[in-house]
KESELO-981757 format. One line per field, with one value per residue (C-alpha): residue number from 1; z, x, y. Coordinates in nm, 3 decimals, always signed. Each point is the difference from the previous one (the first is absolute). Example, Ala and Ser with C-alpha at 12.3 -4.5 7.8 and 13.67 -1.06 7.14 Angstrom:
# KESELO-981757
num = [1; 2] $
c3 = [+0.780; -0.066] $
c1 = [+1.230; +0.137] $
c2 = [-0.450; +0.344] $
END
This chain:
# KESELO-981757
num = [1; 2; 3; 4; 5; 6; 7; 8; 9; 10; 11; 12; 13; 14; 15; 16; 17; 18; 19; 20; 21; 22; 23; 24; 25; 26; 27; 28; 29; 30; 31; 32; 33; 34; 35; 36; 37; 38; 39; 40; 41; 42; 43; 44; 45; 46; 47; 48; 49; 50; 51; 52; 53; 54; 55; 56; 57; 58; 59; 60; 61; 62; 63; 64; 65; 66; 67; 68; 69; 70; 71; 72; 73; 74; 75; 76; 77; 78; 79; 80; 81; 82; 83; 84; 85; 86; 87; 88; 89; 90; 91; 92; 93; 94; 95; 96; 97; 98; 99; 100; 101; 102; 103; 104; 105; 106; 107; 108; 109; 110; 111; 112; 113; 114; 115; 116; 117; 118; 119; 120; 121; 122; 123; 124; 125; 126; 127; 128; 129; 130; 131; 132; 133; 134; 135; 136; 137; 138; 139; 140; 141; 142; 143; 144; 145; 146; 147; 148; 149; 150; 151; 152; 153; 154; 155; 156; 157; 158; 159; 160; 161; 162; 163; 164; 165; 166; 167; 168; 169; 170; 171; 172; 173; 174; 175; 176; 177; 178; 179; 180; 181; 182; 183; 184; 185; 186; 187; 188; 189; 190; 191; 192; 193; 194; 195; 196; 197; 198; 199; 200; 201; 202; 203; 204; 205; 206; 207; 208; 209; 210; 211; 212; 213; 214; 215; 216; 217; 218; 219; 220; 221; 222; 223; 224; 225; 226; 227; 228; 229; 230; 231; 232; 233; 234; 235; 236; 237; 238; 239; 240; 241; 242; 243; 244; 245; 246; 247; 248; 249; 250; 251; 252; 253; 254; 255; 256; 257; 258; 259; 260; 261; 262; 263; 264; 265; 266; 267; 268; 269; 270; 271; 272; 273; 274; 275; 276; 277; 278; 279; 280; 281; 282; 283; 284; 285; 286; 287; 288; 289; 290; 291; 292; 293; 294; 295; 296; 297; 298; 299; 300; 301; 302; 303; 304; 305; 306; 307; 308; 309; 310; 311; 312; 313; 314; 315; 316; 317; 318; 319; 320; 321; 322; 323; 324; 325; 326; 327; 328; 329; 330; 331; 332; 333; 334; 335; 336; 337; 338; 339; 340; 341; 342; 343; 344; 345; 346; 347; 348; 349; 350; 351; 352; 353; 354; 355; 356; 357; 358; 359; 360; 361; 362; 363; 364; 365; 366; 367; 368; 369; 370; 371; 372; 373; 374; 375; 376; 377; 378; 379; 380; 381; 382; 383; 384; 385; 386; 387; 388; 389; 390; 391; 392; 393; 394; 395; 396; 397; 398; 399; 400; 401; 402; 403; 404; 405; 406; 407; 408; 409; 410; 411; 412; 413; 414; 415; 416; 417; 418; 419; 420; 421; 422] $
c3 = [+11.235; +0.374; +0.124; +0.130; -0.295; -0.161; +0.221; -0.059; -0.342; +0.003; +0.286; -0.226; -0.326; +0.259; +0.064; -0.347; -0.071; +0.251; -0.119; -0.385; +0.142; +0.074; -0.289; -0.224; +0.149; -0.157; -0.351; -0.230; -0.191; -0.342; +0.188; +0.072; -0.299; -0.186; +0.208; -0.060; -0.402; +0.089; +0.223; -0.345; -0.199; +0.189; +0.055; -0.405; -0.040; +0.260; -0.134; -0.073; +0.334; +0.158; -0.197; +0.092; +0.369; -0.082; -0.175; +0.335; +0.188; -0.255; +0.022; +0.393; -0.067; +0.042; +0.295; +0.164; -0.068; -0.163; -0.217; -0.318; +0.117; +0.224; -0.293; -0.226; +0.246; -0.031; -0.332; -0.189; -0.377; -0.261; +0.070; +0.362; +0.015; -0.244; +0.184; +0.338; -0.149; -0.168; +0.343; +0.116; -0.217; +0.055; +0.340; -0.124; -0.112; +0.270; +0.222; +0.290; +0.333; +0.216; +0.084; -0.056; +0.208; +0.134; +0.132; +0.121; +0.333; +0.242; +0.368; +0.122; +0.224; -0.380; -0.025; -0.309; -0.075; -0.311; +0.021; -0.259; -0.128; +0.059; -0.011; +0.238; +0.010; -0.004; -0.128; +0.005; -0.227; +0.002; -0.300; -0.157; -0.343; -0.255; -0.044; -0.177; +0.356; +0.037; -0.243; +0.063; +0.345; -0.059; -0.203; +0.168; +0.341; -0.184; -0.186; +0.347; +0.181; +0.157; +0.061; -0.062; +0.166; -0.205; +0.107; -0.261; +0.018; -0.080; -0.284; -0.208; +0.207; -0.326; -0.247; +0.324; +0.041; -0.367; -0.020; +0.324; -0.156; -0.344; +0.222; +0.220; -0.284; -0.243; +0.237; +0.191; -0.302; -0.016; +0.384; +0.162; +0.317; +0.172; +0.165; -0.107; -0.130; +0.211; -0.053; +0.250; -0.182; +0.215; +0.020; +0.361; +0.229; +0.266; -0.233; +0.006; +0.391; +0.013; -0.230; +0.225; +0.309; -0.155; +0.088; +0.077; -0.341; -0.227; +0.021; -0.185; -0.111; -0.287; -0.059; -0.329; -0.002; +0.121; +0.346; +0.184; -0.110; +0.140; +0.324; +0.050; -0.017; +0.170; +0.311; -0.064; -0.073; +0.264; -0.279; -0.199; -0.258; -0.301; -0.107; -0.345; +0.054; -0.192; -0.270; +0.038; -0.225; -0.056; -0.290; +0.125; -0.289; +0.092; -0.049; -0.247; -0.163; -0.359; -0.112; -0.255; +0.193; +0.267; -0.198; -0.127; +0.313; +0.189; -0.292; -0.026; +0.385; +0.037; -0.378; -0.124; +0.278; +0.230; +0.236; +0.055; +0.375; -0.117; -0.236; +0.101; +0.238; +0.127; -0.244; +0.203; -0.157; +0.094; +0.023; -0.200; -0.353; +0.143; -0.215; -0.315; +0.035; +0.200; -0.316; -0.257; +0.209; +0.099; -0.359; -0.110; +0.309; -0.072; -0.363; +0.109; +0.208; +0.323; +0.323; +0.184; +0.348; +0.059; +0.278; +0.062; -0.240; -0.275; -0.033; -0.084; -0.259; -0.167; -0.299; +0.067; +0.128; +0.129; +0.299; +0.297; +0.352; +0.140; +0.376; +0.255; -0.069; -0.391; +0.141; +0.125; -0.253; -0.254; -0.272; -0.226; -0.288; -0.201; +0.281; +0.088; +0.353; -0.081; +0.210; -0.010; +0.266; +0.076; -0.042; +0.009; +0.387; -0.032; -0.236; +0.200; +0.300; -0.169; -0.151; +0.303; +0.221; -0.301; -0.205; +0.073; -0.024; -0.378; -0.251; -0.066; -0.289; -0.044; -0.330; +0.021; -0.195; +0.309; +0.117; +0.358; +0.088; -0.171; +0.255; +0.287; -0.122; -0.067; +0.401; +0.189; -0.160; +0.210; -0.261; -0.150; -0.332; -0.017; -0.408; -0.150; -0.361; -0.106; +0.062; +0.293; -0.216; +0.043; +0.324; -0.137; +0.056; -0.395; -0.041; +0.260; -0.172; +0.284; -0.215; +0.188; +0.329; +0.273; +0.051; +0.119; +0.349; +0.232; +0.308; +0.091; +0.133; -0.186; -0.344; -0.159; -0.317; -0.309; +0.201; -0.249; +0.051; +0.251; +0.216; +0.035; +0.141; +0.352; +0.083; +0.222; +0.137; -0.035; +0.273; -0.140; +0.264; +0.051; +0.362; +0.137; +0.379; +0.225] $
c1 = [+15.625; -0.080; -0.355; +0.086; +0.135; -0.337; -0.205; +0.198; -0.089; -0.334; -0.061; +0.147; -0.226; -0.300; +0.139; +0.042; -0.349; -0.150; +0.111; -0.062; -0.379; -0.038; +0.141; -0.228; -0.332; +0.122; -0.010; -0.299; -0.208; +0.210; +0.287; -0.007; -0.093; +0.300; +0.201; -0.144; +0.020; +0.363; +0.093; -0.214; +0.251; +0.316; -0.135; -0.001; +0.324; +0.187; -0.130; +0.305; +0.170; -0.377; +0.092; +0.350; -0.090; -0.290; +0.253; +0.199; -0.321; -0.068; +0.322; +0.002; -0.382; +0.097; +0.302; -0.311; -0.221; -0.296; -0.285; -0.097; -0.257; +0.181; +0.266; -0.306; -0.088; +0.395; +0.034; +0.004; +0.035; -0.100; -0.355; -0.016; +0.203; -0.172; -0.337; +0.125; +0.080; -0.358; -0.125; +0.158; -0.147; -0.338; +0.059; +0.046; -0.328; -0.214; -0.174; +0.170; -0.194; +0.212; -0.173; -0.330; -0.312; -0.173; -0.283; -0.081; -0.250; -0.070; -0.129; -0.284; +0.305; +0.170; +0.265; +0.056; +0.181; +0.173; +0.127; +0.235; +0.285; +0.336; +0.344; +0.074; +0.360; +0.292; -0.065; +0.205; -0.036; +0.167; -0.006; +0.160; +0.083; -0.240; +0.250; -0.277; -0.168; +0.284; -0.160; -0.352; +0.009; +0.272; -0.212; -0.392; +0.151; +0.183; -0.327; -0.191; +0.288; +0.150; +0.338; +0.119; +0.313; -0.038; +0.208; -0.002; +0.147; +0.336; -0.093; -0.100; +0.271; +0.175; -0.294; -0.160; +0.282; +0.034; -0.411; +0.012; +0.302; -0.204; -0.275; +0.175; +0.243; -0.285; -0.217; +0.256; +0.059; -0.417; -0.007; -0.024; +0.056; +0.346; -0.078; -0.363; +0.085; +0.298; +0.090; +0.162; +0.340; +0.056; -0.130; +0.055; -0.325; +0.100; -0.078; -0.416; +0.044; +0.165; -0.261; -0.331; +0.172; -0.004; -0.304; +0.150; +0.016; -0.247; -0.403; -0.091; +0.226; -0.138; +0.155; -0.053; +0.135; -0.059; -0.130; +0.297; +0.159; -0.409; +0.027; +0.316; -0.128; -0.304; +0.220; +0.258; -0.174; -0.069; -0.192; -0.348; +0.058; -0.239; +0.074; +0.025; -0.052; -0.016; -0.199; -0.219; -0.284; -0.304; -0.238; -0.285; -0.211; -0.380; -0.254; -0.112; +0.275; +0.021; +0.257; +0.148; +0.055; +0.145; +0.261; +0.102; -0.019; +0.228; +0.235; +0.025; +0.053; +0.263; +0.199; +0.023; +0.242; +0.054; +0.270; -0.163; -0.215; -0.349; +0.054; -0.258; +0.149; -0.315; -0.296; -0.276; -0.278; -0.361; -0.030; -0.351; +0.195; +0.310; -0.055; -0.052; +0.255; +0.319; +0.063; -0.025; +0.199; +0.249; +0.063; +0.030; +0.241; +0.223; +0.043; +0.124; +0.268; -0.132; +0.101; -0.377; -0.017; -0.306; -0.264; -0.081; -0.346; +0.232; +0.211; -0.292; -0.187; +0.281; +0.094; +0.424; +0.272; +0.192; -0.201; +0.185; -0.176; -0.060; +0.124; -0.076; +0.261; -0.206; -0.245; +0.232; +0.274; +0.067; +0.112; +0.141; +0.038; -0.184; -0.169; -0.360; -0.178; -0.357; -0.271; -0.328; -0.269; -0.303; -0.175; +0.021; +0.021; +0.276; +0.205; -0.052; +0.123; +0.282; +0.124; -0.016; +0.191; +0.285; -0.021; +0.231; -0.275; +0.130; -0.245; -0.289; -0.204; -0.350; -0.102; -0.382; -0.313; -0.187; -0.020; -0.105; +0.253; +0.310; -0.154; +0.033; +0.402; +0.043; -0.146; +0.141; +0.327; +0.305; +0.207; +0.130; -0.146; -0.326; -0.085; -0.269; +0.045; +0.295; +0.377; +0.189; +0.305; -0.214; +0.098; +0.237; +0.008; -0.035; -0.265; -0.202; +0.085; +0.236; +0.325; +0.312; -0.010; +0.175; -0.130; -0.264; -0.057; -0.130; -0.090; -0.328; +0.194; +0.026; +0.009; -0.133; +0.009; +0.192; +0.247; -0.008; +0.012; -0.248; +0.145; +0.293; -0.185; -0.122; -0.206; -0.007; -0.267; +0.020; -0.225; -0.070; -0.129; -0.089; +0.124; -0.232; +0.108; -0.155] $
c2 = [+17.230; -0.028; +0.011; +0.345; +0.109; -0.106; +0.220; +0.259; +0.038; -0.117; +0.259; +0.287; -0.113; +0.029; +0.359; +0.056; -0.111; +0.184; +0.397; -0.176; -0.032; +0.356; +0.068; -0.174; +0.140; +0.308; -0.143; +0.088; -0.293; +0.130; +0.003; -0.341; -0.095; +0.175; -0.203; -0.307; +0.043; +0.053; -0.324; -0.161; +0.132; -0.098; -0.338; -0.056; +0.181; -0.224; -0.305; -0.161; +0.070; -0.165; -0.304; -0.049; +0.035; -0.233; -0.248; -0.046; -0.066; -0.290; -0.112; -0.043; -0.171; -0.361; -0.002; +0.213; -0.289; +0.152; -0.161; +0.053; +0.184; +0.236; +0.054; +0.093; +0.285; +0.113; +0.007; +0.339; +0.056; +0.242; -0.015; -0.016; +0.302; +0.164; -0.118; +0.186; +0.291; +0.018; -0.077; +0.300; +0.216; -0.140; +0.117; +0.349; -0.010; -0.117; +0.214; +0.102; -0.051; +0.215; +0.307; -0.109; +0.096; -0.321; +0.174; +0.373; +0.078; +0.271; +0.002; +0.226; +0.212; +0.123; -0.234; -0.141; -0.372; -0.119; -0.365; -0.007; -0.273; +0.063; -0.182; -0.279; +0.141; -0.242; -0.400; -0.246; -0.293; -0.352; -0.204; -0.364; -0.095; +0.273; +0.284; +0.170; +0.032; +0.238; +0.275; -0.065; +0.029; +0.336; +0.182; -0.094; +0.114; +0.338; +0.073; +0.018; +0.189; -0.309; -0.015; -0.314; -0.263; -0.302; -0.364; -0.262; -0.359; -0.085; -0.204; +0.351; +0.218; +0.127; +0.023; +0.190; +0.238; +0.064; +0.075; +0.239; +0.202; +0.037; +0.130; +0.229; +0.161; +0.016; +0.198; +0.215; +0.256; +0.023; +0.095; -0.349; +0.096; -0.136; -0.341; -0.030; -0.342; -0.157; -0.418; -0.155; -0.117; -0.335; -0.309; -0.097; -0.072; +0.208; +0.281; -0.137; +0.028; +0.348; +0.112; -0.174; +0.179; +0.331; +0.112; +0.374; +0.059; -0.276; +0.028; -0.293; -0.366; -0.208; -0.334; -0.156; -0.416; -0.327; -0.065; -0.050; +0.374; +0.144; -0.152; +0.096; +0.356; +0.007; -0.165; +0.290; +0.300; +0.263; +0.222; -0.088; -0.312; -0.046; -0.334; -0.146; -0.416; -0.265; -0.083; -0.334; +0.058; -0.177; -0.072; -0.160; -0.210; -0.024; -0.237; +0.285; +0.086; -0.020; -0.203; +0.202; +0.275; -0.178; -0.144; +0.306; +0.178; -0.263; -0.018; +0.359; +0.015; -0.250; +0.017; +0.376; +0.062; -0.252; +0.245; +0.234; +0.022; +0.013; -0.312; -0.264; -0.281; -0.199; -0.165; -0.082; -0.156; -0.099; -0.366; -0.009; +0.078; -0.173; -0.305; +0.205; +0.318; -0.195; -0.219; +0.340; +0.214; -0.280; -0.078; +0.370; +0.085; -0.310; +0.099; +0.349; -0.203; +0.118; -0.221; -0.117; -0.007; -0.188; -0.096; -0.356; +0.064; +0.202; -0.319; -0.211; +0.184; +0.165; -0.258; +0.077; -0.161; +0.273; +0.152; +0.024; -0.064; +0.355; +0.024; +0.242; +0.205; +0.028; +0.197; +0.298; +0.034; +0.283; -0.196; +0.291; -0.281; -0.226; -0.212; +0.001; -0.109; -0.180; -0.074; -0.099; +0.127; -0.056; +0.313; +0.337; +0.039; -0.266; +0.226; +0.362; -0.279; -0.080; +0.319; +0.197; -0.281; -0.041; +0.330; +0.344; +0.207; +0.101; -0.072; -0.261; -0.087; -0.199; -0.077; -0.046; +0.051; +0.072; +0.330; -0.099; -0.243; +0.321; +0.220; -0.231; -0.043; +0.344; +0.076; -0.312; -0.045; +0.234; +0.114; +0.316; -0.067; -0.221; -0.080; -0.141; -0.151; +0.170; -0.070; +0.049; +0.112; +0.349; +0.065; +0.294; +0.373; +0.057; -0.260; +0.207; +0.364; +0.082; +0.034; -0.132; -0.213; -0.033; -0.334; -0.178; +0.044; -0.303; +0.214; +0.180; +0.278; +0.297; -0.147; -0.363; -0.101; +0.175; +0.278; +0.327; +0.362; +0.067; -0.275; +0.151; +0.313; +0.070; +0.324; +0.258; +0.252; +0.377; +0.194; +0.408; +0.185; +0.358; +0.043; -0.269; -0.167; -0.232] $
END
């Protein structure tokens, strides 16, 4: 297809998506959640086609060149499947923001204000390798009254497709309005510019993938971006810590899912238990097969072989595998120092005994998610209560943190008056 040709389509989805908006501020709360129930269904009852289409993305995983990792984040099966679906449904059962008063006033001259949440209207979402993505972020945006124009990465184009369709055909014969949920059925990047230009018809983009894919975005779009960046987490070990929890915590953080973006990347660790912590948590990391990137100090205390001299480069890279940046500071003001030079404002552990020195952390550290003593593998809509997420947003600007319902909402005031003028 030509770049025109491209437009062309893209321009007509945003018109598409536009008259599905109205549409869906019309729906009731049990409307919606009908609906939902129904794309649930569909999902399980086209299972098999979802894994064919899935099969083909597999296939096309290694002439694509993509890691282990990455592969892990494509793969569907029985479970998975089965897991989105449920997800689904969970979303049916949230509370739904839309419509909701914020907060009621009224002046001395009569009038009376309601500031209450509405729709942001039309969002468009662009997303690499989890074809999952492609129902959470469906049904969160249709549950607030979103419409939605989703663009995924060629490497899940067919399990993608075959998700959308389950999605749209389940829900149509419910009431899903036409075009409420529209995906973008080629892979070629002029489709990410057509859609960052069309501001006419899109309130709000939301890219979801590695660095390069953001920035090309934020340079593109002419409408509001809320950006989903990398991961590079921290657990920070302090002179205080207890060493049992620590190990647990930065096992926890780095093993239980290793692909996933709020999977810990960087061990920093205060040098005054240095010479008794590096050696236990070298040994247990090393017999868990995962790869050390270590600091000069690391290297010296840690009692293995295998460390590999951390670089530069260490200190900023979202491993998404079974490798693990360590570094030993000085103190606490060294770690905060370090975090907020190297980190993506994600998420950010200390584990700590001491109250005072969490609270400082917790204050100083510039990060969506600041924890103290627990894992940062919690940084997770459902870990916080929120149901589904659209991700976890890296900007200050509207929404940080775990992206849910009310996220996906923006307000409006209503003004009652009884004739007044000024």
């Amino acid at each position: 297809m030509t770049s025109e040709e491209i437009g062309q389509e893209v321009r007509q989805m945003g018109k598409q998506a536009r008259a599905a908006a109205h549409a869906l501020t019309k729906l009731s709360t049990e409307k919606k959640n009908a609906i939902l129930l129904a794309m649930a269904d569909a999902v399980m009852a086209r299972e098999a086609d979802i894994l064919a289409a899935n099969a083909k993305d597999l296939a096309a995983a290694d002439e694509l060149g993509l890691t282990a990792a990455m592969k892990d984040r494509l793969r569907l099966d029985h479970d998975r499947i089965a897991a989105m679906a449920r997800g689904i449904r969970d979303v049916a059962l949230l509370h739904d923001p839309t419509g909701e008063i914020i907060r009621e006033w009224s002046r001395p001259n009569g009038l009376e204000f309601v500031k209450k949440r509405t729709p942001i209207g039309v969002i468009g979402i662009i997303f690499e390798s989890r074809p999952n993505v492609t129902a959470d972020a469906a049904v969160l945006c249709f549950k607030t009254g979103n419409a939605t124009i989703l663009r995924g990465g060629k490497e899940a184009i067919f399990s993608n497709r075959a998700i959308a369709a389950a999605l749209q055909e389940g829900g149509a014969p419910a009431g899903l309005p036409d075009h409420s949920i529209q995906l973008i059925p080629f892979t070629d990047r002029e489709s990410v510019r057509h859609l960052c230009e069309m501001d006419t018809y899109l309130d709000l983009i939301i890219p979801r993938g590695g660095a390069s894919l953001i920035e090309a975005v934020v340079s593109m779009a002419r409408m509001p971006v809320i950006k989903h960046y990398d991961g590079i987490c921290h657990v920070f070990v302090d002179k205080d810590a207890d060493p049992d929890m620590a190990e647990a915590i930065t096992l926890n953080s780095k093993l239980q899912k290793p692909s996933v973006c709020n999977a810990l990347e960087t061990l920093l660790i205060h040098r005054d238990i240095a010479s008794t912590f590096i050696p236990r948590i070298a040994g247990v990391l090393s017999s868990k097969k995962v790869e050390m990137h270590g600091d000069e100090s690391f290297i010296q205390l840690a009692g293995v072989d295998e460390v590999i001299p951390a670089t530069e480069e260490d200190w900023k890279t979202e491993y998404l595998d079974y490798i693990l940046a360590i570094k030993v500071v000085d103190d606490l003001d060294a770690a905060i120092a370090h975090i907020n030079h190297y980190g993506s404002h994600h998420t950010d552990s200390i584990v700590t005994t001491n109250a005072d020195a969490a609270a400082r952390f917790q204050l100083e550290v510039d990060s969506a998610c600041v924890f103290w003593n627990c894992s940062t593998r919690f940084a997770d809509g459902a870990e916080f209560g929120f149901g589904a997420e659209i991700g976890i947003s890296t900007d200050k600007l509207h929404a940080r943190g775990p992206m849910a319902l009310e996220e996906l909402c923006s307000y409006k005031y209503l003004v009652n008056g009884s004739g007044q003028v000024k």
